[in-house]
C-alpha positions as CSV (number, residue, x, y, z in Angstrom):
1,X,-29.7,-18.8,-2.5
2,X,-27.2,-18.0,-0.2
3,X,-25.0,-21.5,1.5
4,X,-24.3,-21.9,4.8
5,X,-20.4,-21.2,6.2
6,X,-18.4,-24.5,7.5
7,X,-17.8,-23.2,11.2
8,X,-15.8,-24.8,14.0
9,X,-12.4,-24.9,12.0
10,X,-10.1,-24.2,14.7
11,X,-9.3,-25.4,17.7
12,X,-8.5,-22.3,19.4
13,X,-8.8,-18.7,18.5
14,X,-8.3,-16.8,15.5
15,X,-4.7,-15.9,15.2
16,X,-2.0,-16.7,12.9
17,X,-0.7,-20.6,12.7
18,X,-4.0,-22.0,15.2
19,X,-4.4,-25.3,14.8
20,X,-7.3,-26.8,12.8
21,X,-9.7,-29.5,13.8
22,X,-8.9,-31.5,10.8
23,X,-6.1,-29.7,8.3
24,X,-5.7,-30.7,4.7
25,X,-2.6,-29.7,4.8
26,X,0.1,-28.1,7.6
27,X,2.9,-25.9,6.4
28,X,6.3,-25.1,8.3
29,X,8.7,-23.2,8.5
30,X,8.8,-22.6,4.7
31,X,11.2,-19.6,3.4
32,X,11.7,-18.0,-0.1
33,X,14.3,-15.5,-0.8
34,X,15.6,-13.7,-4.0
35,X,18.6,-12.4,-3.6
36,X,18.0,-10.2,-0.9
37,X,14.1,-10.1,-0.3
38,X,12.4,-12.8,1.2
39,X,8.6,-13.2,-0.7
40,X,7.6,-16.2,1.8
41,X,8.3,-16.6,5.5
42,X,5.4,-18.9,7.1
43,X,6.4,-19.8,10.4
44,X,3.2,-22.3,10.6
45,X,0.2,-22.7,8.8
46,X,-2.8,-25.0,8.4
47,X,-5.4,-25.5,5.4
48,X,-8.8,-27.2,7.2
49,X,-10.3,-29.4,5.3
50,X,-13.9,-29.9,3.3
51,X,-14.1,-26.1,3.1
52,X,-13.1,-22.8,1.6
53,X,-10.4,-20.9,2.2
54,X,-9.1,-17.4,0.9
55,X,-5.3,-16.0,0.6
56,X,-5.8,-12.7,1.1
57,X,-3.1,-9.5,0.3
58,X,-1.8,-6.6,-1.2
59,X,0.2,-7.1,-4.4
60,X,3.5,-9.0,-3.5
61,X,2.6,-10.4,0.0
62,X,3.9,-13.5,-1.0
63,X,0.3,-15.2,-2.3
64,X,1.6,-16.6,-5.6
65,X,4.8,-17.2,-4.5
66,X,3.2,-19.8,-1.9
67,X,1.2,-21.4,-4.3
68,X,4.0,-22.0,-6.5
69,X,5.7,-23.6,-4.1
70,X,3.0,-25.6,-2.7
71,X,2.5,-27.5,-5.6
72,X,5.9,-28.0,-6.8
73,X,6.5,-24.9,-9.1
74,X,9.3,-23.2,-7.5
75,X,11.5,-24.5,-4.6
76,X,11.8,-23.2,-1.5
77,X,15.4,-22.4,0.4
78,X,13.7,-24.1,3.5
79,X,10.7,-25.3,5.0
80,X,8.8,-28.6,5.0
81,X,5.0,-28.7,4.2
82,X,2.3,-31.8,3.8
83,X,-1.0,-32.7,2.2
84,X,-3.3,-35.2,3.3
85,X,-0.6,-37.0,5.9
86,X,2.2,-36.8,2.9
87,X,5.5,-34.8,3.0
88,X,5.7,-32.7,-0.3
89,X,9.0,-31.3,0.0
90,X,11.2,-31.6,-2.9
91,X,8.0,-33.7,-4.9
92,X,8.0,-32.1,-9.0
93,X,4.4,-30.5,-10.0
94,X,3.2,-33.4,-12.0
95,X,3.7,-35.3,-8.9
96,X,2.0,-33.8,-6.6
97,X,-1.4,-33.6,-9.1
98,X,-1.5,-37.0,-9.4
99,X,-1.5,-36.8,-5.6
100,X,-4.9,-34.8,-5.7
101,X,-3.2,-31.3,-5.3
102,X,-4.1,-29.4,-8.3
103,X,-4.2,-25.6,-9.3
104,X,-5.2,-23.0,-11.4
105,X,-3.2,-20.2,-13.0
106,X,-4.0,-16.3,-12.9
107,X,-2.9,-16.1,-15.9
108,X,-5.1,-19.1,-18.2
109,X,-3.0,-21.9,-19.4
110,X,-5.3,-23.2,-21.7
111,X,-3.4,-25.3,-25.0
112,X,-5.2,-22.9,-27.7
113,X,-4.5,-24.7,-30.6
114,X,-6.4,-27.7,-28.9
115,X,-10.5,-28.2,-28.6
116,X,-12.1,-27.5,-25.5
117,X,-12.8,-30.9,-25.5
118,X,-9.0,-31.9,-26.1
119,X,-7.9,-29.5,-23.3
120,X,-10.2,-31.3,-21.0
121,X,-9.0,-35.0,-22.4
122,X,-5.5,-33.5,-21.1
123,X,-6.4,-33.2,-17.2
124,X,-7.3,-36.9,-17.3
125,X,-4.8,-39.2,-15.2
126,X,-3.5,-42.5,-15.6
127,X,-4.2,-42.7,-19.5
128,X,-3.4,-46.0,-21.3
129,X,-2.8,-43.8,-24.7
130,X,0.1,-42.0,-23.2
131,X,2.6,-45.3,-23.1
132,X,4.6,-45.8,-26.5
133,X,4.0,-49.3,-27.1
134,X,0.1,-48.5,-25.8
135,X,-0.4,-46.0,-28.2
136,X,-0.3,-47.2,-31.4
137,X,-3.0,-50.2,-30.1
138,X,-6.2,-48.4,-30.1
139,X,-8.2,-51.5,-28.4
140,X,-5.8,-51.2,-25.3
141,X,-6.9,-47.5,-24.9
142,X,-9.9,-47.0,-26.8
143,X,-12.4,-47.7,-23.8
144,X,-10.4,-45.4,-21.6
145,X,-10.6,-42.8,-23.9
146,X,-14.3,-42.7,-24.3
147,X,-14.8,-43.2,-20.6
148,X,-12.6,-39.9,-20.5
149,X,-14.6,-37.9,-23.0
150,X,-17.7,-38.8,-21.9
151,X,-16.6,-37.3,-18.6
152,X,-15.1,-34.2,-20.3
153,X,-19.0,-33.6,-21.3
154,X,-20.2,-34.0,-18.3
155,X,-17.9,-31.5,-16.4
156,X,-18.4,-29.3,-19.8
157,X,-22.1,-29.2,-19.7
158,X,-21.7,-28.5,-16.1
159,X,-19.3,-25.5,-16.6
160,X,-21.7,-24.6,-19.6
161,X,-19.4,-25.0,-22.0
162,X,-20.7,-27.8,-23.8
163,X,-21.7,-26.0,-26.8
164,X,-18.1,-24.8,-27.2
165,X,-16.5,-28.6,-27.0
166,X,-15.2,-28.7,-30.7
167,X,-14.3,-25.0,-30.8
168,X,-10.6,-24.2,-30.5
169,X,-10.0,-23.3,-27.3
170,X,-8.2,-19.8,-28.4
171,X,-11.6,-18.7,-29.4
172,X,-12.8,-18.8,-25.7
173,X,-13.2,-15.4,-23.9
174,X,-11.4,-14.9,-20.6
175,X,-13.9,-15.5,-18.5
176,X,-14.4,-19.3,-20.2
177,X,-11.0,-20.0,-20.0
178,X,-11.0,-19.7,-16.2
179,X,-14.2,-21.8,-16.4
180,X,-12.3,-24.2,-18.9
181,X,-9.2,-24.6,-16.4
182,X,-11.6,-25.0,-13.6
183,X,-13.3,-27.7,-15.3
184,X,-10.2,-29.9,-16.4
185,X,-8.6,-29.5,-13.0
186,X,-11.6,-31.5,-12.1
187,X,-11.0,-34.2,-14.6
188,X,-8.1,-35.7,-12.0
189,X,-11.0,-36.1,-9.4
190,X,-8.5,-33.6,-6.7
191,X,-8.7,-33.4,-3.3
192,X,-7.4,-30.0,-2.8
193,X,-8.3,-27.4,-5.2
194,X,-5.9,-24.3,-5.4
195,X,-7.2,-21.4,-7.5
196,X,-5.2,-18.4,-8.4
197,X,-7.0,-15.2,-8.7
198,X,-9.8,-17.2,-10.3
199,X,-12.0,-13.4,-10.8
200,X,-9.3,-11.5,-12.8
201,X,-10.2,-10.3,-15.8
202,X,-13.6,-12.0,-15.8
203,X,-16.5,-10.1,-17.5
204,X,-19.1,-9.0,-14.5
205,X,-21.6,-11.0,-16.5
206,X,-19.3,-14.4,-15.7
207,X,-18.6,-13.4,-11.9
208,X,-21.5,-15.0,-10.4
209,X,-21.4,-18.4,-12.3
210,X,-17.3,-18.7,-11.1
211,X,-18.5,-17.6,-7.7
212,X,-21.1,-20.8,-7.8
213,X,-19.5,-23.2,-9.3
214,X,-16.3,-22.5,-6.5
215,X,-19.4,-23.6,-4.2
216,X,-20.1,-26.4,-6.0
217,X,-16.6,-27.7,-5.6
218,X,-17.0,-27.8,-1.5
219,X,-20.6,-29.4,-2.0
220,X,-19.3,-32.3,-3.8
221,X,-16.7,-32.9,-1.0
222,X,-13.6,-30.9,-1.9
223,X,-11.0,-28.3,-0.5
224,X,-10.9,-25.0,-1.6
225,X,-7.8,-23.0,-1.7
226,X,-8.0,-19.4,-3.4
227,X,-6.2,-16.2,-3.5
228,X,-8.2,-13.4,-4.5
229,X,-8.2,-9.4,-4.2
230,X,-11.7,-8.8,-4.2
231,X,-12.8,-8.6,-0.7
232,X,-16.5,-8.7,-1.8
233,X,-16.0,-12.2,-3.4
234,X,-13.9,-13.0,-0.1
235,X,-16.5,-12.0,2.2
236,X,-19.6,-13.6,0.2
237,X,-18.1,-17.5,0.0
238,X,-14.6,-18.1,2.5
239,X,-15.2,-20.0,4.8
240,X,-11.4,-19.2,6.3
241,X,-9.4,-16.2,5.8
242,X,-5.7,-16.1,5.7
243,X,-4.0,-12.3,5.4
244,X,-0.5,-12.0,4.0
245,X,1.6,-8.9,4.2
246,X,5.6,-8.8,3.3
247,X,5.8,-12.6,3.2
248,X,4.4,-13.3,6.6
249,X,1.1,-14.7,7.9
250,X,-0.5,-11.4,9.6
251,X,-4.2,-13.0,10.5
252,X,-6.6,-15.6,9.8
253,X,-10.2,-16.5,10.9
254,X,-13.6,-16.4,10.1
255,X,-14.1,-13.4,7.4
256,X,-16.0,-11.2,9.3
257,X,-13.5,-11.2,12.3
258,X,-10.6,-10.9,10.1
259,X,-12.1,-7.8,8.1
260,X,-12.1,-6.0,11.6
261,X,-8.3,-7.0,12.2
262,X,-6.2,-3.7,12.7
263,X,-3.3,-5.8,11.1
264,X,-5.5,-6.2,7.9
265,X,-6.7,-2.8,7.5
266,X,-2.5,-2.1,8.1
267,X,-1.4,-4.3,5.3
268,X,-4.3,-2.9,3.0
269,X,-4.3,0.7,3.8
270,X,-1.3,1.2,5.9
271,X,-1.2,2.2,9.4
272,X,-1.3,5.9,8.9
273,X,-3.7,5.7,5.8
274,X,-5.7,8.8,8.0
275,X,-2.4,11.0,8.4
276,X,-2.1,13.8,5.7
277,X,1.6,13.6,4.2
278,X,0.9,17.0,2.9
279,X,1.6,18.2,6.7
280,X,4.0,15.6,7.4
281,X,6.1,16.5,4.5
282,X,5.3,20.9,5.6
283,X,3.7,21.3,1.8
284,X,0.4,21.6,3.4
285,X,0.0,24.0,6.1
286,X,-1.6,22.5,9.6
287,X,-1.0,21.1,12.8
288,X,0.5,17.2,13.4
289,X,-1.5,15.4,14.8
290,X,-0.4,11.9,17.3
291,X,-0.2,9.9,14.5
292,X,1.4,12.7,12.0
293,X,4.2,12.6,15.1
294,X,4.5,8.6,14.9
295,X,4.8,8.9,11.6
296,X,7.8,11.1,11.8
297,X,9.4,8.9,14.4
298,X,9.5,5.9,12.4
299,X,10.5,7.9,9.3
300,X,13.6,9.3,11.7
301,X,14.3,5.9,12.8
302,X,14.6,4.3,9.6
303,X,16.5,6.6,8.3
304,X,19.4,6.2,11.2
305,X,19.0,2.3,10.5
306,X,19.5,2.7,7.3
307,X,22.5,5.2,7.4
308,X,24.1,3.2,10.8
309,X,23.4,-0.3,8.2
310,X,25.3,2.1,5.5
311,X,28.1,2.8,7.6
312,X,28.8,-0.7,8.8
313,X,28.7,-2.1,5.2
314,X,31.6,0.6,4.3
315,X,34.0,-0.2,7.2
């Protein structure tokens, strides 16, 4: 059954940095540079809240690189961003989870040498057990801990993992270890949900139960943050798109307005992805057509940038 779109996010039109009716979280100004290239330059951008919003890209747009420093991972050389009303500049990772700001990895960072059950233990916050002079007094934590596992079951059973509680959790395929991270990121009760690539590497078979419970998430009252390549998956449950190229913000809106955005289709395809190079480059035989001539233009002209940039670096 298919769910109905959260519309009316913005207060104005679609275009980069508009304003949302009620944003989750509003980024500024934030830069990230190494060495010489700059992954993340986001002049302004808001997150609305109570719905689901894709980071779209090509491969090194910047996507990750955001999330990292979103939630405390990597630092950024300038920039100020907040969630929910609070500044989260300079606030470490572990912080900012306990804040209601958790994430996923693309990569799974499941402990493997753990249960299921004990991973999902480990999302838990505020846990008696975890104080020195606490821990060795079982009736101090004991409750706790129960409460805790019993909800570990819960969010198991819901993931359908359940059966797989006492297994180690390196036994797990792919696709249950995204399910797995899901499902303990839930254990802190978030706010804001940030997923990294949650559909790589998950069997087909798998696809469709992510793609629902990622639903269930906005159903039960929480913000969705995701970057994802597959424009399919994009298309089917986003409620809000955001398009990344080269470190910059390049469109956002409603996906089916921001599929038709010529600086989309640029930063996917390229803006002469209908030129043949074969005749640009005179391999292939034929005539150049006005885009084949724009083509060569800004080929020429980087080229004298380049050279002139040369030049002044040798004086």
């Amino acid at each position: 059954m298919r769910r109905p779109k959260t519309t009316g996010l913005a207060k104005g039109d679609s275009v980069p940095g508009v304003a949302k009716n009620d944003p989750i979280m509003v980024i500024d100004n934030i830069t990230r540079r190494f060495g010489g290239l700059t992954a993340v330059d986001v002049e302004h951008l808001e997150i609305p809240r109570g719905a689901i919003t894709a980071l779209i890209g090509p491969n090194g747009a910047g996507k990750t690189t955001l999330f990292n420093l979103l939630c405390g991972f990597d630092k950024p050389n300038s920039g100020t961003w907040s969630f929910d009303g609070k500044n989260l500049s300079g606030i470490p990772s572990f912080k900012v989870a306990r804040m209601g700001q958790v994430r996923t990895f693309q990569l799974t960072k499941a402990l493997s040498l753990l249960t299921v059950l004990e991973n999902m233990k480990l999302g838990a916050t505020q846990q008696k057990g975890e104080r020195l002079w606490s821990s060795i007094i079982p009736a101090v934590w004991r409750k706790q801990d129960d409460a805790n596992e019993d909800k570990a079951m819960d969010l198991l059973a819901r993931f359908k993992l359940d059966a797989k509680a006492d297994d180690y959790a390196a036994s797990l395929s792919g696709g249950q270890r995204k399910l797995l991270e899901m499902a303990r990121a839930l254990m802190s009760d978030p706010t804001l949900v940030m997923l990294d690539e949650p559909m790589a590497g998950v069997n087909p078979a798998l696809t469709e139960s992510l793609l629902d419970h990622i639903l269930d998430l906005k159903d039960l009252g929480m913000t969705v943050l995701f970057v994802e390549h597959d424009m399919h998956m994009v298309r089917h449950i986003a409620d809000w798109v955001v398009v990344m190229a080269e470190g910059r913000v390049v469109a956002e809106g409603p996906p089916e307005t921001v599929m038709q955005d010529k600086a989309v289709i640029d930063a996917y395809l390229g803006s002469h992805q209908d030129v043949d190079l074969g005749v640009v480059t005179g391999r292939v035989a034929g005539e150049l057509d006005t885009a084949a001539v724009e083509l060569l233009e800004e080929i020429k002209e980087a080229e004298e940038a380049a050279i002139a940039e040369a030049e002044e670096e040798n004086k």
